[in-house]
Structure formats: C-alpha cells, structure tokens
C-alpha positions in Angstrom: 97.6 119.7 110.5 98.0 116.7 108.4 98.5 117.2 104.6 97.8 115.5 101.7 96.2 111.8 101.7 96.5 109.9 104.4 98.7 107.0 104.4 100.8 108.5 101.5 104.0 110.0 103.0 106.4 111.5 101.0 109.4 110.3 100.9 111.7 111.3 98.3 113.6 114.3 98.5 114.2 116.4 94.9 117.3 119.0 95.6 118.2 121.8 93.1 120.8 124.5 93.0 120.4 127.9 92.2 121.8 131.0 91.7 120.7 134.0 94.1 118.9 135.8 91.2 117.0 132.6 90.5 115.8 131.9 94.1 114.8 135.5 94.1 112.5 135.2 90.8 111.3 131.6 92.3 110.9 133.7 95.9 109.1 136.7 94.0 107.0 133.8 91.8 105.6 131.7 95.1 105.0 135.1 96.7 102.4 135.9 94.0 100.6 132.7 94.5 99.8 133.5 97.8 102.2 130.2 99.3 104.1 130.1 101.8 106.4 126.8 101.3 109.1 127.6 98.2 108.7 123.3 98.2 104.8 122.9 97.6 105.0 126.0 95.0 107.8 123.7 93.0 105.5 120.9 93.5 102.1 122.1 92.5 104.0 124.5 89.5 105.9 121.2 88.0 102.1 119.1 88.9 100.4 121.3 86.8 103.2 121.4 84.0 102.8 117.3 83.8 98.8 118.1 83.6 97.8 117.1 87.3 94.9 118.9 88.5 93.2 118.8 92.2 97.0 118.0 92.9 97.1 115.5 96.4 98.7 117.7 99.3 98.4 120.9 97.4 97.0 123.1 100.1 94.3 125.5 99.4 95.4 129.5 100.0 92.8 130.4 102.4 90.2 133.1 100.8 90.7 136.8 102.0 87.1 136.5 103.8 88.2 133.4 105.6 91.0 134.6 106.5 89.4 135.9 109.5 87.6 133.3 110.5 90.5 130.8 110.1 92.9 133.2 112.5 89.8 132.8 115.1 89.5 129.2 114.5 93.3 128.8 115.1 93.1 131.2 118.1 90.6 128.6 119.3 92.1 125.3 118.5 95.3 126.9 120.7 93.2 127.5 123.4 91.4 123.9 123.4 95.1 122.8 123.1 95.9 123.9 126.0 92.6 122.7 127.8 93.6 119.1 126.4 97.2 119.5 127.4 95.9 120.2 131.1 93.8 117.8 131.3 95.8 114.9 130.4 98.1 116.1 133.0 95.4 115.3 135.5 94.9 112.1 133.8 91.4 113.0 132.7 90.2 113.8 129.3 86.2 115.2 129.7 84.6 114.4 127.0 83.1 118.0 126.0 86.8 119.2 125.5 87.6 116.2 123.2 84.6 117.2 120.6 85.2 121.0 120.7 88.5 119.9 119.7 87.4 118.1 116.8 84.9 120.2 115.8 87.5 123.3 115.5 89.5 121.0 113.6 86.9 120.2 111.2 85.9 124.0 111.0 89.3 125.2 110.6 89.7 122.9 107.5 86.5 123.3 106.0 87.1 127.0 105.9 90.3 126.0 104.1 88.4 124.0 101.7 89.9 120.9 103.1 88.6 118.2 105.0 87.0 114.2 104.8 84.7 115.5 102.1 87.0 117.1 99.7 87.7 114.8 96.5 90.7 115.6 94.1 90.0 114.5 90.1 92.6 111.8 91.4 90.2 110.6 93.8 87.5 110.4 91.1 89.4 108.9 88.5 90.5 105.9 90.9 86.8 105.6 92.0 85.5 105.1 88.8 88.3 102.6 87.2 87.7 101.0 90.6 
C-alpha cells in the first residue's frame, strides 16, 4: 500500500538514542494509540506538538468494526494477487481480474478512511491560497 501523498517521498532520516526504559515508555505509549510503526507514532506525536493536523502519511488505525471487513478485504486482495501473478505468467492479463483488483484496493482503503477522496486540512489550506 502506498502512503502518504503521492509524489512526496520521504527522504530524510531523524535517528535518536535511547535508553531501554525509554524505548519501553515510547513502546508502551505507541501501543496505546493503536500503531504499529514506533517511526509514524514519533512522527504524528511531534506533528501534532508543532500544531499539524490531518498530518500527510499519518495512517488511520482501522475502527474495531472494520477491522473485519479489512482482514477480508486483505484476504481478497491476496487471492486476486495471486490470480494476477498467474496470469502474467501466461502473458495475459483479463480484464475482469484487473478491476476486481482495483476495486479491493479502493475498498480496502476506503474502509481505512483512506483513499483519492480523502483531503487533509493541508490539502485545503493549499487549495484555497491556490
């Protein structure tokens, strides 16, 4: 899955050392937000501390009733995958295969809250000074 906006790689790197009991209370912290990167929970923590809301590349934690839904989604994707992957190997693509796999994609980020028609305050800000 792509993250963040496209076009806009990150490319600097940030390193910090700390002690074991600090990486434990950073650990225990991110584990309470429901993340699973240590690195986008420094990010969007230190985002919000400079003010930055609807952060760009701040993934969404999936809602408990999604969560579901988003396990079968993936489940799905997998199997399309695989479909994809078998059918380039014959050197044919059909069609049908190619927009189921799209339209999992789509699913499995709208369930996320992601996808082409999500806007950050970022977005809107550069629209209207635009």
């Amino acid at each position: 899955m792509v993250r963040g906006k496209p076009g806009q790689k990150r490319t600097h790197c940030v390193s910090v050392r700390l002690t074991e009991e600090e990486l434990s209370r950073w650990h225990r912290a991110r584990e309470r937000t429901g993340r699973r990167e240590l690195g986008a929970w420094v990010r969007a923590v230190v985002e919000q501390r400079l003010g930055r809301r609807g952060i760009p590349g701040d993934v969404p934690t999936v809602p408990l009733v999604n969560a579901a839904a988003y396990g079968q989604l993936v489940a799905a994707a997998n199997n399309l995958n695989q479909l994809t992957r078998y059918s380039h190997e014959r050197r044919e693509l059909h069609a049908a295969i190619q927009a189921a796999v799209e339209e999992v994609g789509r699913a499995a980020l709208a369930v996320r809250g992601l996808g082409p028609d999500r806007e950050t305050d970022e977005d809107q800000a550069d629209e209207a000074a635009g």
